[in-house]
C-alpha positions, 0 to 999 in steps of 0.5 A: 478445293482440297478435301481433309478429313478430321478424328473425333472420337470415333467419327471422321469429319469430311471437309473442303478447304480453298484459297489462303489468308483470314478464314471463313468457316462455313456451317451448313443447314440440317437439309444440306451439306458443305456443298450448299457453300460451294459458289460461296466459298469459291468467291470468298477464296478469289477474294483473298480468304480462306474458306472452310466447310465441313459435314457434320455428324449425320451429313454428307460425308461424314462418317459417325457411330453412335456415341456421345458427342457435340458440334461445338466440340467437333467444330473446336477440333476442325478448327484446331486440325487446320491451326485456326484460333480464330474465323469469320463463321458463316452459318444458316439453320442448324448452322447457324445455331452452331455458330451462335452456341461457339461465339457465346463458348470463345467470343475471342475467336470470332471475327465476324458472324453471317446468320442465314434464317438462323436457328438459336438454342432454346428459341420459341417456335410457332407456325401459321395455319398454313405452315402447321399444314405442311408441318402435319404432311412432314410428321405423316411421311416420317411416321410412315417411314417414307424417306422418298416423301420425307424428302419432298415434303422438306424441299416444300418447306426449306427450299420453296418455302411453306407457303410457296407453290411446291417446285418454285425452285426446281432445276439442278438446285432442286436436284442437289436438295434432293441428293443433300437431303436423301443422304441425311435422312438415310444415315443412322440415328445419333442418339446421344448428342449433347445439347448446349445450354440455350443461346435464346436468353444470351444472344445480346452477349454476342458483339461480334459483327453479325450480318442477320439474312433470312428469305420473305419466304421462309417460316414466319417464325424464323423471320420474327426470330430474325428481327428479334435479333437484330434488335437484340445483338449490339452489332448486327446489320439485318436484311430481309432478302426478297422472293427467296426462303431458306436456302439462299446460298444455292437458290440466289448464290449470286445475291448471299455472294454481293453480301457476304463479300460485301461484309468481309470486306467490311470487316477486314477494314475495321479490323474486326472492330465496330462500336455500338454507335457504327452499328445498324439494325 
């Protein structure tokens, strides 16, 4: 892979790129990193498309001060640094929002969607008895200033899954959790972002082709939200992915790799263009 880097403003956006034709932008969750892509960009590369994944503000490599900013503004600058018009977004969580917030700002420079247990601008959020539980132990750790705890509450809820034993994902995929997260939560507070206008309200103006995935273990909120969409976006195909939470590009790489491809493939022989009718939900 081939390490770039991008200026905005006073910030520099570290980012990976691998292998040549239609793009792939790759969009991490707010516990990771651009390296929670890498078997994912790897496959998409030997395939025949180009892969693209970046840190964003607050993440792994990427250095920010404290200035106003957005990421649908920094995503439109990696983008325009690496002379791409328009690509295939692949996001989960917090980037998958991004992606949902850039389709409704260009809906013409988007190919293709992948939404991993996604979130959405403005989307309601609620929790089981059990979920508000390791809720109530995140909030403590963050009060208290415990990063090290902080860190092992979070990989209970996004890696495991909230209502999973803790450690049921453990080896180096726990490890590299641990490391992608440890950086976040150690880097300054950006205080001045600007939020986009909420994509809740609008997400059945989005017609490009979507893949919805979200893991049986993940928050049930963020499975109820998965099924709202697919039933909202005109052109989205939904799975519900067993036995896996909100990680799954790191926890069953192989299994997001079949689908994703699966998708591209798809995609490159409809040329990007699907009717209401072709779509399934």
């Amino acid at each position: 892979m081939t390490a770039f880097s991008v200026t905005v403003g006073r910030a520099a956006l570290a980012g990976w790129q691998v292998g040549e034709g239609l793009p792939v932008v790759f969009l991490h969750a707010g516990v990771c990193d651009k390296r929670m892509w890498q078997s994912q960009m790897a496959v998409v590369a030997e395939e025949g498309w180009q892969a693209i994944a970046y840190d964003r503000r607050g993440y792994g490599e990427t250095e920010s001060p404290d200035e106003t900013f957005n990421h649908v503004d920094d995503l439109e600058a990696v983008l325009a640094s690496l002379d791409i018009h328009a690509a295939v977004f692949v996001g989960c969580s917090m980037g998958g929002g991004l992606a949902l917030d850039f389709a409704l700002r260009h809906p013409g420079r988007v190919i293709g969607l992948v939404l991993i247990g996604t979130s959405v601008t403005g989307a309601p959020w609620s929790a089981t008895q059990v979920e508000q539980m390791i809720e109530a132990a995140e909030e403590d750790a963050w009060e208290r200033g415990d990063r090290d705890m902080l860190n092992r509450v979070q990989a209970h809820e996004w890696l495991d899954g909230p209502r999973a034993k803790s450690g049921r994902v453990g080896g180096a995929v726990r490890e590299l959790f641990f490391d992608m997260n440890a950086i976040a939560l150690g880097k300054p507070d950006l205080t001045q972002e600007e939020r986009p206008p909420a994509a809740w309200p609008r997400v059945g103006e989005v017609r490009a082709p979507t893949l919805l995935l979200v893991g049986d273990e993940d928050f049930t909120a963020l499975i109820d939200r998965h099924e709202h969409l697919s039933e909202e976006m005109p052109n989205a195909f939904a799975a519900v992915l067993e036995g896996v939470a909100h990680i799954p590009s790191i926890e069953r790489p192989e299994l997001v790799n079949s689908m994703l491809l699966e998708f591209l493939d798809a995609i490159e022989g409809d040329d990007g263009e699907e009717s209401d009718d072709e779509s399934a939900h």
